[in-house]
C-alpha positions in Angstrom: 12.5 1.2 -2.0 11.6 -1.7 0.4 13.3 0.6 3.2 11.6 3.4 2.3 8.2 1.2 2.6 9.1 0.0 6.0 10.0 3.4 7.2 7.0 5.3 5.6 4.5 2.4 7.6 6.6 2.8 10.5 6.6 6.9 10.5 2.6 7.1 11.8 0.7 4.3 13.0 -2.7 4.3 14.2 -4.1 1.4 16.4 -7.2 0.0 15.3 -9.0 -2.0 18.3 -11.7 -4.0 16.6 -9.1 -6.3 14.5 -5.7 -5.4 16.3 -4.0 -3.8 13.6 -2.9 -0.5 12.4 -3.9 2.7 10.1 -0.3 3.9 8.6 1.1 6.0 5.8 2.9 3.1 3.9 0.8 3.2 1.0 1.9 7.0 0.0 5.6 5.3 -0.5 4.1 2.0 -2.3 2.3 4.5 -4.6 5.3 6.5 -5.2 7.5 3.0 -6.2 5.1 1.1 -8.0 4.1 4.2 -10.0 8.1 5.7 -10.5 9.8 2.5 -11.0 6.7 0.1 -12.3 4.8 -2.8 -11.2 7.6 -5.7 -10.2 9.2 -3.3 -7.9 6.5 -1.9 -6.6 5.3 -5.6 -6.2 8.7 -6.2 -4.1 8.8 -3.3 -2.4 4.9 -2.9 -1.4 4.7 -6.7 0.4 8.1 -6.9 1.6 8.3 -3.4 3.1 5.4 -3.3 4.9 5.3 -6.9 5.8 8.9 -6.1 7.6 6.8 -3.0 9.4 4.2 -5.5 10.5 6.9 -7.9 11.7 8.7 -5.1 13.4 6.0 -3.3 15.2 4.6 -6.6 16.4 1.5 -7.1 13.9 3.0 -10.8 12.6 0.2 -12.0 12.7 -0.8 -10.0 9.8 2.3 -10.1 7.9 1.5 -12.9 5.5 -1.7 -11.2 4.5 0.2 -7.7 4.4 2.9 -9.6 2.5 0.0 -10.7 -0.4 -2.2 -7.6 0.1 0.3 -4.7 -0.4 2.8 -6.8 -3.0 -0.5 -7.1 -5.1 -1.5 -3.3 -4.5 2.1 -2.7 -5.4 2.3 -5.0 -8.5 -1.0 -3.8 -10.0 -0.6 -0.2 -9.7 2.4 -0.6 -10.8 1.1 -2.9 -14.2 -1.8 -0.3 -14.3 0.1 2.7 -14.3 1.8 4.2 -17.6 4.2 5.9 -16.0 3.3 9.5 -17.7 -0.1 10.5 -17.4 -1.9 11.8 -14.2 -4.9 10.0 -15.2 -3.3 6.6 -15.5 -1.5 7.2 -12.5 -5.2 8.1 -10.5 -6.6 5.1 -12.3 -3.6 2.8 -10.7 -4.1 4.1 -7.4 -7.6 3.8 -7.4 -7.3 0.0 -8.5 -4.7 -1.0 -5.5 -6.7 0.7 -3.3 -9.7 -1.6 -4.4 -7.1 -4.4 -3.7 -5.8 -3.2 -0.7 -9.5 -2.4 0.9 -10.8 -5.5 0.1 -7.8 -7.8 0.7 -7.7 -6.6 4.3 -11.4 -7.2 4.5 -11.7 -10.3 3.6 -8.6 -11.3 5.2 -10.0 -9.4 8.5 -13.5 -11.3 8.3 -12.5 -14.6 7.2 -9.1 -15.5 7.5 -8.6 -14.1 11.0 -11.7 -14.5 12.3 -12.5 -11.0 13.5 -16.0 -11.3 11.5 -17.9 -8.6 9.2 -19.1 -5.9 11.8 -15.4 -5.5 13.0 -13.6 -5.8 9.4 -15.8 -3.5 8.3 -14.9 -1.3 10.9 -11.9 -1.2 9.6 -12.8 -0.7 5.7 -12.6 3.8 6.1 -9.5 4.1 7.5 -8.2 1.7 5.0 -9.9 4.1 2.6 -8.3 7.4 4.2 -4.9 5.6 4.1 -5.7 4.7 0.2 -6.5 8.7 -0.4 -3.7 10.2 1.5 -1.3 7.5 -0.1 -2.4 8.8 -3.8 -2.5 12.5 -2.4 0.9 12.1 -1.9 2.3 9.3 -4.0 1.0 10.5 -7.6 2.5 14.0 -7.5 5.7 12.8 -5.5 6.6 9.7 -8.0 5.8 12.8 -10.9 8.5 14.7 -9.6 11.2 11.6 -9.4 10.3 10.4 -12.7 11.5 13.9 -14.5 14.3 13.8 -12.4 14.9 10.2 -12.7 17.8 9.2 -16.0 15.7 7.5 -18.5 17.0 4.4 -18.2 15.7 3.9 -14.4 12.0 5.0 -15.4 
């Protein structure tokens, strides 16, 4: 599943000038692990896989924050998730992208130095990627969980 995160961030990237990074489609495969397979995979997968992409693409600056933003969206929406109900599953989403929006944020601001104005910049595409992840992880990871053997749910 980490491969299938790298891939997914890889697939479309979209430069973002005022911090140097990128607007990707990662999060619709981070969504579809963590809310298929549960939160400690989706933990794995969501910081490793796109910390790899960051790492690959030439964003290593921001892997280590990538690493602890998107394992966290990952684990959460995983932990928040029950793994049956489209509500739970929106409610999971929802809560990693919180995580995911606001770790980048503060990691844009603050830890990198780009300051508010730019971070915030950033703050809806980070939203977009949040919506098209769930618009396509939440029905996808529905499908592979009924066709999934019980015993890897």
């Amino acid at each position: 599943m980490t491969a299938f995160v790298t891939v997914a961030t890889f697939l479309i990237q979209i430069p973002t000038p005022p911090t140097h990074g990128y607007i990707n489609v990662g999060d619709a495969m981070i969504f579809t692990t963590s809310l298929t397979f549960g939160s400690y995979i989706g933990g794995v997968a969501g910081g490793l896989g796109s910390a790899l992409a960051d790492l690959s693409a030439g964003y290593g600056y921001f892997a280590p924050f990538t690493l602890i933003i998107k394992g966290c969206e990952g684990l959460v929406s995983g932990f928040v998730s029950d793994r049956k109900t489209f509500s739970r599953d929106l409610l999971a989403v929802l809560v990693g992208g919180v995580i995911m929006v606001s770790g980048y944020f503060i990691a844009e601001a603050f830890l990198l130095g780009y300051g508010i104005p730019a971070a915030l910049t950033e703050v809806p595409g980070n939203t977009i990627q949040i919506a098209v992840g769930a618009i396509v992880g939440i029905p996808v990871s529905h499908v592979v969980r009924r066709r999934l053997p019980a015993e890897l749910r």
